[in-house]
N, C-alpha and C positions, 0 to 999 in steps of 0.2 A: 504494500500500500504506500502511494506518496504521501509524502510527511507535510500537514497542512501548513500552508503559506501565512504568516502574519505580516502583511506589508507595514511599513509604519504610516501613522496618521500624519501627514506633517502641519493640517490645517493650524492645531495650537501646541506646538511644543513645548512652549514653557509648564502649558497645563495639564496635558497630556501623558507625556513621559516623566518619569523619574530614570534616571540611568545612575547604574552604580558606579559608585567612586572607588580607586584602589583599596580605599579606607576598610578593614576588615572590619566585622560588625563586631559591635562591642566596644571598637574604638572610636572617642570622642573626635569630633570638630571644635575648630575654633567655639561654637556657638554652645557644646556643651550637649548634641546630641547624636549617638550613633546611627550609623548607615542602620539597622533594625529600626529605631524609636524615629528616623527621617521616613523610613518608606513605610511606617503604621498610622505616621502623620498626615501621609501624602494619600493613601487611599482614605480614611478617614473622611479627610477634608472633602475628598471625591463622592463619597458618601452624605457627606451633610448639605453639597453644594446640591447632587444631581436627585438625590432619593431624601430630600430635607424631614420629610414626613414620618421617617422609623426614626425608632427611638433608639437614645445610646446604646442601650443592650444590645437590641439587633445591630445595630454596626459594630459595636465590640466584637461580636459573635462574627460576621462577615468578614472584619478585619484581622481577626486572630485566623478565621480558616485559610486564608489569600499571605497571610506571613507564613504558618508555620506546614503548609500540603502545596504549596503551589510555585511551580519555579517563576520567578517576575522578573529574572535580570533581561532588561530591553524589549518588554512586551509594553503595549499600551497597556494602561493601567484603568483605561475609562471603560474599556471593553472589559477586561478579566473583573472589576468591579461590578460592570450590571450581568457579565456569566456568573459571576457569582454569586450576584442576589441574584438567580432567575435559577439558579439551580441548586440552592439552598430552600427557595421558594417552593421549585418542584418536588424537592424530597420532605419535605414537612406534610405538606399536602398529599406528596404520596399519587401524582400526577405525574403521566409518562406525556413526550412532549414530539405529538401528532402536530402535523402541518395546523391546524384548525387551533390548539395551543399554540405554537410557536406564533403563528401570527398574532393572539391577545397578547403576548407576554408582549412582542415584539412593536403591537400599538403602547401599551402599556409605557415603556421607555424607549421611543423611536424621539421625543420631546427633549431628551435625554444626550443622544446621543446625535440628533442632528438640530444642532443647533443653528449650522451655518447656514440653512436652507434659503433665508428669506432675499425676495429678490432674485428670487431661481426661475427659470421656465418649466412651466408642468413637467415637461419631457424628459429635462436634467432631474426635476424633483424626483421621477419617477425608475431615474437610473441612480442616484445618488440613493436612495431608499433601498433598490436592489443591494447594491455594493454592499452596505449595513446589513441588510440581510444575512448574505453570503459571511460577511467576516463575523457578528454576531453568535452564528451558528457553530462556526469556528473556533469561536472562545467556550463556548459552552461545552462543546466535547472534550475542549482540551481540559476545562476545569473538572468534567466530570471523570475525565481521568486521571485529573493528578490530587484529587479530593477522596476522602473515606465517605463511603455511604452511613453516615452517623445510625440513621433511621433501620438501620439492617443488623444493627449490631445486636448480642443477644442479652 
């Protein structure tokens, strides 16, 4: 099987990516926070920015699953954030995720993740929506493979 493609987003980099620093975790920056406590901050924020409606706990809970099961070094972080809530979501609930699902979830944080749409032509809207699709779907199998099915456990 080819090994799925994560192209990078370049539309917002600054906000987008985190990239790691030689800095080994654990070890402090000038600022007094390690490369862990910088990328628990950085999804976090992504969390309270895109999904502002859960509450601490559930992003504690999302942000702890995405640090300590999930490889992040130079993956978008806006996409493994909402596969993450979308497939944390689906195992609580205990919903397997059919075209007819993936589209709700997919209306659900398309607000989310295509921000930069306005001022688009229906046509572009409607191929920029695909792309999203496509990589969307991408983040989600990778998370669901690099995640413990909590909900399975005995």
């Amino acid at each position: 099987m080819e090994e799925l493609s994560f192209a990078p987003d370049r539309r917002s980099v600054q906000t987008t990516f985190y990239h790691f620093s030689d800095r080994p975790s654990g070890e402090f920056d000038r600022r007094g926070f390690s490369q862990h406590d910088s990328l628990a901050w950085a999804i976090d924020k992504i969390y309270q920015t895109k999904f502002f409606n859960i509450s601490k706990e559930y992003r504690d809970t999302l942000v702890s699953i995405l640090i300590s099961e999930v490889p992040l070094d130079h993956r978008n972080l806006t996409f493994l954030a909402t596969a993450n809530f979308i497939v944390y979501h689906m195992r609580i609930t205990r919903t397997n995720l059919n075209p007819k699902t993936f589209e709700d979830y997919f209306n659900f944080v398309a607000s989310s993740l295509m921000s930069d749409v306005v001022g688009k032509k229906p046509n572009e809207i409607q191929q920029i929506r695909a792309n999203f699709k496509v990589t969307l779907l991408r983040y989600i199998i990778y998370v669901q493979n690099n995640t413990t099915d909590f909900t399975k456990r005995s």
